[in-house]
VEXDREN-2710 file (C-alpha; in Angstrom, 1 decimal):
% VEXDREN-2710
k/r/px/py/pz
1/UNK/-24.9/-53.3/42.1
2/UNK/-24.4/-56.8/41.9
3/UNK/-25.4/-59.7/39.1
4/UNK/-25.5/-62.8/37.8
5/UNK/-26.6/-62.4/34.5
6/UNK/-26.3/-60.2/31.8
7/UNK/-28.7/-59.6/28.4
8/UNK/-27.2/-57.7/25.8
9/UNK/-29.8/-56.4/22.9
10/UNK/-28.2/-55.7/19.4
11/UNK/-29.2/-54.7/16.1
12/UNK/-31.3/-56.7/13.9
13/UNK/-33.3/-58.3/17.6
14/UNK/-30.2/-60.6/17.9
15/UNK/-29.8/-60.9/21.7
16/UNK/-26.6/-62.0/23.7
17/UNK/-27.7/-64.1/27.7
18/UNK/-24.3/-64.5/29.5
19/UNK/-24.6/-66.3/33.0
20/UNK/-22.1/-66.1/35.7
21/UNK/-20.9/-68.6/38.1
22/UNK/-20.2/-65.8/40.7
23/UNK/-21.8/-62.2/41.1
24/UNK/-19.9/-59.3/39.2
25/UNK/-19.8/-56.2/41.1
26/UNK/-20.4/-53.4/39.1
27/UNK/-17.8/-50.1/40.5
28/UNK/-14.6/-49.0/41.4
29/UNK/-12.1/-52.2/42.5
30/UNK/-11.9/-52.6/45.5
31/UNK/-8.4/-51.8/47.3
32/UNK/-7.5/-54.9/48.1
33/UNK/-7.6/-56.3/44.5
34/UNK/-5.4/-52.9/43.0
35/UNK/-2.7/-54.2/45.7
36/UNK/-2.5/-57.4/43.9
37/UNK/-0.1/-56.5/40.7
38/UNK/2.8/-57.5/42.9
39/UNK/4.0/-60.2/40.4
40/UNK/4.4/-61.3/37.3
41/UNK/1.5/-64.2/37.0
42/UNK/-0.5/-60.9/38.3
43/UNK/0.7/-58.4/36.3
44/UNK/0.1/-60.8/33.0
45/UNK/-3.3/-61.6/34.0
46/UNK/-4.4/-57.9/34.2
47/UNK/-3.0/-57.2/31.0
48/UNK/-4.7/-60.1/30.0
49/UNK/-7.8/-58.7/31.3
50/UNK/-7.5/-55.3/30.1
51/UNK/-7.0/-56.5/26.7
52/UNK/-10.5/-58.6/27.0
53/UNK/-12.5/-56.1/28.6
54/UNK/-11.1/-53.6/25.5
55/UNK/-12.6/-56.2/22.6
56/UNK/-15.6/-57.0/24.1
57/UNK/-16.2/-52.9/24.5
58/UNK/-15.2/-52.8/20.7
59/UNK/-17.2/-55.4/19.9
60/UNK/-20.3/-54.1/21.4
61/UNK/-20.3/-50.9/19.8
62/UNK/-19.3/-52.5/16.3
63/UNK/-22.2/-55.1/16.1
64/UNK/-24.7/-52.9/17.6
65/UNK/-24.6/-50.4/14.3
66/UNK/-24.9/-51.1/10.4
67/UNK/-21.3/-50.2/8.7
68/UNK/-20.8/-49.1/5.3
69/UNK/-16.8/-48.4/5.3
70/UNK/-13.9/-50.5/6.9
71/UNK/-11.0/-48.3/6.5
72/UNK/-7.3/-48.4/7.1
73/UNK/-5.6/-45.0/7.9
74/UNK/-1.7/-44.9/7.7
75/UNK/0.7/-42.5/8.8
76/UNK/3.5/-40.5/7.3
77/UNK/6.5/-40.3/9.2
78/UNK/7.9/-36.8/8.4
79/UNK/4.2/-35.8/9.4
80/UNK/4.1/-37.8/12.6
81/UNK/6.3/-40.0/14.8
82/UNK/4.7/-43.0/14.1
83/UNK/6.6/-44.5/17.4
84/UNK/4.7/-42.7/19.3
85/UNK/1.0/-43.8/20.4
86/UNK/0.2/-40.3/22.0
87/UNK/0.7/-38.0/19.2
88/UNK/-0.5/-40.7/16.6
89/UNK/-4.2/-41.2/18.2
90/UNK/-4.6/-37.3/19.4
91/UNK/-4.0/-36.6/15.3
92/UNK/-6.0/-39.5/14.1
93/UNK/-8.9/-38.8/16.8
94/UNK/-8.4/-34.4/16.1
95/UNK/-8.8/-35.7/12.1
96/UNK/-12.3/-37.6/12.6
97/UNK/-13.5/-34.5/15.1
98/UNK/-12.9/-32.1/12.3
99/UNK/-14.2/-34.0/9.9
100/UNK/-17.7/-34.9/11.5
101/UNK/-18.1/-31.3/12.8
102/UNK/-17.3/-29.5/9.0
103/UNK/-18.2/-32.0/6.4
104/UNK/-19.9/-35.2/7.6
105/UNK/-22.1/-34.5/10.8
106/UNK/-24.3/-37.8/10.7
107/UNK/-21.0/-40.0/10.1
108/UNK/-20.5/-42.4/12.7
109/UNK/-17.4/-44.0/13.2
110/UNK/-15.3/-46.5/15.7
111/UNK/-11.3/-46.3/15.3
112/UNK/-9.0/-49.2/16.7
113/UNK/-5.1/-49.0/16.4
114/UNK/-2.7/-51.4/15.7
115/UNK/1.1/-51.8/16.5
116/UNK/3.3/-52.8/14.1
117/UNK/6.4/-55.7/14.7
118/UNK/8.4/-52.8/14.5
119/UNK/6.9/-50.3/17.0
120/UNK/4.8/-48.3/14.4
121/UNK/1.3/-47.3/15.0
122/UNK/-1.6/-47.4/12.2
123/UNK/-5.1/-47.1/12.5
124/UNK/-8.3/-49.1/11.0
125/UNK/-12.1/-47.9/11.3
126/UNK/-15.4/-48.4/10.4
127/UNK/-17.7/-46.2/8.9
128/UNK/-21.1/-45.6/8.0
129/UNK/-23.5/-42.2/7.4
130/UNK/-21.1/-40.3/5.4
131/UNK/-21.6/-39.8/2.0
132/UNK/-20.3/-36.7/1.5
133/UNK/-16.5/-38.5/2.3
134/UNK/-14.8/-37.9/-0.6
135/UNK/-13.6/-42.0/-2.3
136/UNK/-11.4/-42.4/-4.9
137/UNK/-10.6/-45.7/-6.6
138/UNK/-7.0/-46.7/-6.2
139/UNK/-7.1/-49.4/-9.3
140/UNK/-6.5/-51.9/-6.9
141/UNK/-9.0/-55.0/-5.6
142/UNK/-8.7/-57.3/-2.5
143/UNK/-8.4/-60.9/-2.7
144/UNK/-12.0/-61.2/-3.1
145/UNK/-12.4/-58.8/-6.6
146/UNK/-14.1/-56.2/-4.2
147/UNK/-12.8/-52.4/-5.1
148/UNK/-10.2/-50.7/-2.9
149/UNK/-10.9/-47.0/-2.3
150/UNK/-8.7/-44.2/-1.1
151/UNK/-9.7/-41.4/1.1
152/UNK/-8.9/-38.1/-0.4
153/UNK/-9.7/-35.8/2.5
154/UNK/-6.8/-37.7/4.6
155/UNK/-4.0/-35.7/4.8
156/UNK/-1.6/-37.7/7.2
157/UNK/-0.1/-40.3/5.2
158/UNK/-1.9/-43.0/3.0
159/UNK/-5.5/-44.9/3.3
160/UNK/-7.4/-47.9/2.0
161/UNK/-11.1/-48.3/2.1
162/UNK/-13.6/-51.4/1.2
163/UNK/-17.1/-51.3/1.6
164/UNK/-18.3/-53.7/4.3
165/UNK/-20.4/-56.9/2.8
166/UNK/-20.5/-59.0/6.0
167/UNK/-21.7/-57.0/9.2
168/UNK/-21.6/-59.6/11.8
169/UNK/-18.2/-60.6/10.3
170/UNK/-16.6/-57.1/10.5
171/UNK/-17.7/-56.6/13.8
172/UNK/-16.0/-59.6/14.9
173/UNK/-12.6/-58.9/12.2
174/UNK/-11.8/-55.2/14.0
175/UNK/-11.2/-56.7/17.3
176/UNK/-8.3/-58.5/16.1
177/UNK/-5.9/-55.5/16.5
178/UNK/-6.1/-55.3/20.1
179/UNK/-3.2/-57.5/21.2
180/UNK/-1.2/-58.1/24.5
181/UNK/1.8/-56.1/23.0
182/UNK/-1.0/-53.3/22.3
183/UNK/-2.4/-53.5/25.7
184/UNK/1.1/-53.4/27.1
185/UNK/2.4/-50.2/24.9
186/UNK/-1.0/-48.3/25.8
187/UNK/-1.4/-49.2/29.5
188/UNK/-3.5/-46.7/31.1
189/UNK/-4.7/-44.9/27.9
190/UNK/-7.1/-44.5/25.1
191/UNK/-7.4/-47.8/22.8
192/UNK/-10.4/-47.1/21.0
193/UNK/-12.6/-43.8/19.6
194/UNK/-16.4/-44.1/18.8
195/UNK/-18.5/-41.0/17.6
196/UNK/-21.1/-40.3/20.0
197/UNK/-23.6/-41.1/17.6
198/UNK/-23.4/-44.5/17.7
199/UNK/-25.6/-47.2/18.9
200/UNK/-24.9/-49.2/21.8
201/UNK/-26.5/-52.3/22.7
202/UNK/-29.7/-52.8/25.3
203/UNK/-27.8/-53.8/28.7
204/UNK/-30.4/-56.0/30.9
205/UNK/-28.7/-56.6/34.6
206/UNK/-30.5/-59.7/36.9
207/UNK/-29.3/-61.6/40.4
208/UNK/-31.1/-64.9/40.0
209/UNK/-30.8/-67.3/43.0
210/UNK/-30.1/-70.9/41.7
211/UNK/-33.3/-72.5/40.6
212/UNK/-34.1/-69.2/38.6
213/UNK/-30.6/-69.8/36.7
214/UNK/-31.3/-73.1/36.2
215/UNK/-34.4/-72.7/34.9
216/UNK/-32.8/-69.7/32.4
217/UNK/-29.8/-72.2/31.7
218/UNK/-32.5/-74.7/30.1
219/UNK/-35.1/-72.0/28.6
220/UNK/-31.7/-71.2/26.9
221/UNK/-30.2/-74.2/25.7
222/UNK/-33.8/-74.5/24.0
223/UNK/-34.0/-71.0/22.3
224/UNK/-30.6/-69.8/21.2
225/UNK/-28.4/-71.2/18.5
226/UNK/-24.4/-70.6/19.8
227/UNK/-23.5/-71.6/23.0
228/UNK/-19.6/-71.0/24.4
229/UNK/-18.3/-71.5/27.9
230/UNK/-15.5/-69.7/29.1
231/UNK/-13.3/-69.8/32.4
232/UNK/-11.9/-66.1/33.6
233/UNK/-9.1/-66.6/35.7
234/UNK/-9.6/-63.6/38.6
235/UNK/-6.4/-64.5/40.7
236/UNK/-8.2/-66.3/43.6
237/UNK/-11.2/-67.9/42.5
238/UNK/-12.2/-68.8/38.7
239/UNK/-15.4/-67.3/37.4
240/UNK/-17.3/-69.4/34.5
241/UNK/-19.1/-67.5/32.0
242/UNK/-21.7/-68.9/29.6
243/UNK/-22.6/-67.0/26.3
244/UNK/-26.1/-68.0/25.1
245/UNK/-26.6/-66.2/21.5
246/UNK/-29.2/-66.2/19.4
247/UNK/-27.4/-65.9/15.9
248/UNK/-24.8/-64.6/14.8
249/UNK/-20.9/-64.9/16.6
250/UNK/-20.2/-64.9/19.8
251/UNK/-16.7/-63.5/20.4
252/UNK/-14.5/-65.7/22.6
253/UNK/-12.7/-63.8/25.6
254/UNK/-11.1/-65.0/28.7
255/UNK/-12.5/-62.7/31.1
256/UNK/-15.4/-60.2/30.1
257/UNK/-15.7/-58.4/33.5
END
């Protein structure tokens, strides 16, 4: 399939219009662009890439559902080698599996990594539909007097927990962790979890020919609030995408597709 123009529905009727300069075909690559990681201008800009197609999947999935938890999950190191992305995200991801299927089955979560300066792996999530998740108050506050919470049914190191007080704004703040250095450590696997009960936003798929995306590029201008434009270097050409929203953020990315 191929389009121009992509609609994106999210929670609270906030919609997302992004319009393409060229068509995106949806698929497998095609050969000829897998040969291309020959050098290093190459090899950066699919990292590059990679590490932009993994937020915006994030950040679908995270504004598209109502959190009640962001949570930071920590690892001990004569528990786990925290060196070692592998056997950090299969206990991390094993731990959220267990705990949906015996004690929280309506919980939905989404769980991001982050690396460390040193090499280390942690883990920070957001949470909602669990209230039988044990919280215990650590006596401690963040910056901003709210309470900080420990998860007592964690048994692989240490946790934090905050209730979430700005949706849109956490959606946007979990992203953050997925770095180039990430990308690079994790190449070829897993960099995020999601249950599979969460929501995912309305995906609406067009091929206008040009006066129809004119005509959309004004009806546009008019409606929604945020505007961005952003050039995605793809190696032989340059593809310009524009991000029409209707509230809320819009997430800035060098290449979406």
């Amino acid at each position: 399939m191929v389009y121009n123009v992509k609609c994106l529905h999210y929670v609270d009727g906030e919609t997302e219009t992004r319009i393409y300069s060229h068509p995106v075909y949806t698929g497998g690559k095609k050969e000829e662009e897998k040969k291309k990681l020959n050098t290093e201008p190459d090899i950066e800009r699919s990292i590059r890439n990679s590490q932009n197609r993994t937020i915006q999947s994030i950040y679908s999935v995270s504004k598209s559902n109502h959190w009640e938890w962001f949570i930071t999950l920590t690892l001990d190191a004569k528990q786990v080698n925290r060196y070692d992305y592998a056997e950090c995200s299969k206990k991390v991801s094993k731990w959220f599996k267990n705990l949906k299927l015996r004690k929280c089955p309506d919980m939905k979560y989404l769980i991001v990594p982050e690396l460390h300066k040193d090499g280390a792996y942690h883990f920070h999530g957001l949470l909602s539909c669990c209230p039988e998740l044990q919280m215990q108050f650590s006596g401690h506050f963040t910056k901003e007097g709210e309470p900080i919470y420990n998860i007592t049914d964690y048994g692989f190191g240490w946790t934090t927990a905050t209730e979430v007080q700005n949706n849109q704004a956490v959606a946007k703040y979990v992203t953050k962790y997925i770095t180039k250095e990430l990308c690079t450590s994790t190449s070829g696997k897993k960099r995020f979890w999601c249950s599979r009960n969460v929501q995912k936003p309305i995906e609406q798929l067009y091929f206008l020919e040009g006066a129809e995306v004119e005509l959309l590029r004004y009806e546009m201008q008019e409606e929604h609030e945020h505007f961005k434009r952003v050039t995605c270097d793809l190696g032989l050409t340059k593809r310009i995408v524009e991000y029409y929203q209707n509230h809320g953020l819009i997430l800035a990315a060098e290449e979406i597709e």
